[in-house]
N, C-alpha and C positions, 0 to 999 in steps of 0.2 A: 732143373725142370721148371721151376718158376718164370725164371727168365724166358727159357723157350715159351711157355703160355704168355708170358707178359709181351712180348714181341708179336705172338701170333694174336694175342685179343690190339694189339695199336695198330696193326696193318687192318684187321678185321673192323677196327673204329673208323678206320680211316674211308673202308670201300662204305661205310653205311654213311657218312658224311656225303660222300661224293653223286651216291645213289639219293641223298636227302634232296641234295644241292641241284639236283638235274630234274627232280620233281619240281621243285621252286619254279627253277626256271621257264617250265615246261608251263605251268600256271601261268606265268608273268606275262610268254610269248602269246598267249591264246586270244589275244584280241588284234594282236597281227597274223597269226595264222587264217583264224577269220577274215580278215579284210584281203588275203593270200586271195584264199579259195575264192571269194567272191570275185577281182580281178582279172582270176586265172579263166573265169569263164567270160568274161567280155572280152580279153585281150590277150589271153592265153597263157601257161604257165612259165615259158621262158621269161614274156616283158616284167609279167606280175612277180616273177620271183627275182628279176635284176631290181626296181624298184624296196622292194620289200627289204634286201643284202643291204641297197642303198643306208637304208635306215640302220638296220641293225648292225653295220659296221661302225657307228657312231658312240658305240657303247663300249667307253673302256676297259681295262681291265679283265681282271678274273671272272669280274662277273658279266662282262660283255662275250666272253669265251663262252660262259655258260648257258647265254641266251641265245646265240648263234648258233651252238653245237642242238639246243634240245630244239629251235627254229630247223636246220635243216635235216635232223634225223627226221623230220615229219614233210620234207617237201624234193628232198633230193634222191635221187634214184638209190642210192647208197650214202649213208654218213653213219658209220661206225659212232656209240656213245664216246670213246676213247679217241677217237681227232679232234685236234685244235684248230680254231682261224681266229688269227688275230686281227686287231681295229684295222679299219680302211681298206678291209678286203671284200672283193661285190664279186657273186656268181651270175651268172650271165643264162646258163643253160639249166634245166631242173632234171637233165640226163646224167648231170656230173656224179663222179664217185669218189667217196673219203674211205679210204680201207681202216685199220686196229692201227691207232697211235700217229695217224697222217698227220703230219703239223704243214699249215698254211701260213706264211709269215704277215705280214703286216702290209694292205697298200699292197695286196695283188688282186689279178682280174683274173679269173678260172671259167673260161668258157666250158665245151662238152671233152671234158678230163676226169679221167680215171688215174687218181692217187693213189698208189696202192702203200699197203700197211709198211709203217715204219720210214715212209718218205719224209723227206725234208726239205719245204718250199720257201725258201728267205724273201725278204723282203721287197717290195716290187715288180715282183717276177708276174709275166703275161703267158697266159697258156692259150690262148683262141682258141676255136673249136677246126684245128688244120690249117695251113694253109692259103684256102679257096673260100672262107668264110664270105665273099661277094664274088659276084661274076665282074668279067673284064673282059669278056671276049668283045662284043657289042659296043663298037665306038657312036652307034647311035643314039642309045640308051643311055642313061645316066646311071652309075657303077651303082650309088642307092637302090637303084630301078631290081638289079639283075638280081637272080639269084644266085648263090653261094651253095656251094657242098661241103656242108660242115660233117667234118669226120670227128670222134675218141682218139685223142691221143691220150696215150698210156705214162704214167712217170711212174718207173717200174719199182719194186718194194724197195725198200733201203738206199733210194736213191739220193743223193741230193741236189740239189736245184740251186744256183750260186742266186745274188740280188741282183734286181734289174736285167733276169735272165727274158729271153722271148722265146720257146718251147712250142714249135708246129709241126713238129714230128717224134715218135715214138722214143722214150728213153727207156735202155737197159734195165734188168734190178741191178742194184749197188753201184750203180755209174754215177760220176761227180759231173757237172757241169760249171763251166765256168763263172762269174759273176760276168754278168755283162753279155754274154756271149747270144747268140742266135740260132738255136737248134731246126735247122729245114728240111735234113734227112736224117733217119732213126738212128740212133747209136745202141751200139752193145752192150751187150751185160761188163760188169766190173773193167769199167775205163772211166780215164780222165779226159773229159774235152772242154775245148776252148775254143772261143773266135768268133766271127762273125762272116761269113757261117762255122758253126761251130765244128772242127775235128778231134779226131781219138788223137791225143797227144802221147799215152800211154798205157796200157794194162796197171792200172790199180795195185797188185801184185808186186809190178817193179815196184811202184814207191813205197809198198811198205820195207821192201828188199832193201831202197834202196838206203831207207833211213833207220835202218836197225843196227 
């Protein structure tokens, strides 16, 4: 019986640390929060919040995790306290969404995306906001010039995301993607895809099958 309590008060020390630790941070960030808001009405919330990433992706460590996480629970449409984004990652869009336990790896660019809970986004990986993020129609205009139709691409719960992935269309829950590969149309739930553009190579299913 002791044991049971002694295990339940170290998980219980541990959520009050974590809870200490997000208050800190949440002090720490409040003079870049300020200078957010201030930006976000001369130049709008998107520019003022790529800028803002800018910075705060420069901050190592745990406790650059920390300062990011309690920065965009206050600026992004959604950021779960329980998602991670590590160093050298810049959000581009203040529509984006981090679902319960989303990890963002290292040195990626998250345009208007929806992470959903328990995703896993490695290293380098590009998410745009679609597609069409510029027009191209108009050879008279200069592509800068046009506008783009920036759509939520989804990277569906328990998915994950290989390194140096580029994701412009919808991913499955529990679907793996390849490292490298180029996601341009939506893929299914629980598959494996690869390639550039990326295909269903196979049902997720088989390989556990296939390696048991």
């Amino acid at each position: 019986m002791e044991t049971v309590h002694g295990v339940g008060g170290g998980v219980s020390g541990r959520h009050h640390l974590k809870a200490a630790a997000f208050w800190l941070a949440t002090l720490a960030i409040a003079p870049a929060l300020l200078t957010y808001r201030l930006r976000a009405a001369v130049v709008g919330p998107d520019r003022a919040l790529e800028g803002s990433t800018q910075l705060l992706a420069l901050a190592p460590g745990i406790v650059g995790q920390y300062l990011r996480r309690a920065f965009l629970c206050r600026v992004l449409a959604e950021c779960d306290p329980t998602s991670t984004v590590e160093f050298g990652t810049i959000f581009s869009q203040a529509g984006a969404r981090l679902g319960a336990h989303a990890y963002v790896g290292p040195r990626c660019h998250i345009g208007l995306a929806h992470i959903e809970r328990d995703a896993l986004v490695a290293a380098g990986v590009h998410i745009p906001s679609g597609p069409a993020t510029h027009g191209t129609a108009d050879l008279a205009t200069p592509i800068r010039l046009q506008p783009g139709r920036p759509r939520m691409v989804r990277i569906g719960a328990g998915s994950w995301i290989g390194s140096a992935a580029i994701v412009m269309a919808d991913v499955g829950r529990d679907t793996i993607v390849g490292a490298g590969s180029v996601v341009t149309r939506p893929l299914p739930d629980g598959v494996l895809a690869a390639g550039a553009p990326a295909r269903v190579l196979r049902p997720r299913i088989a390989c556990a099958e296939r390696s048991a």
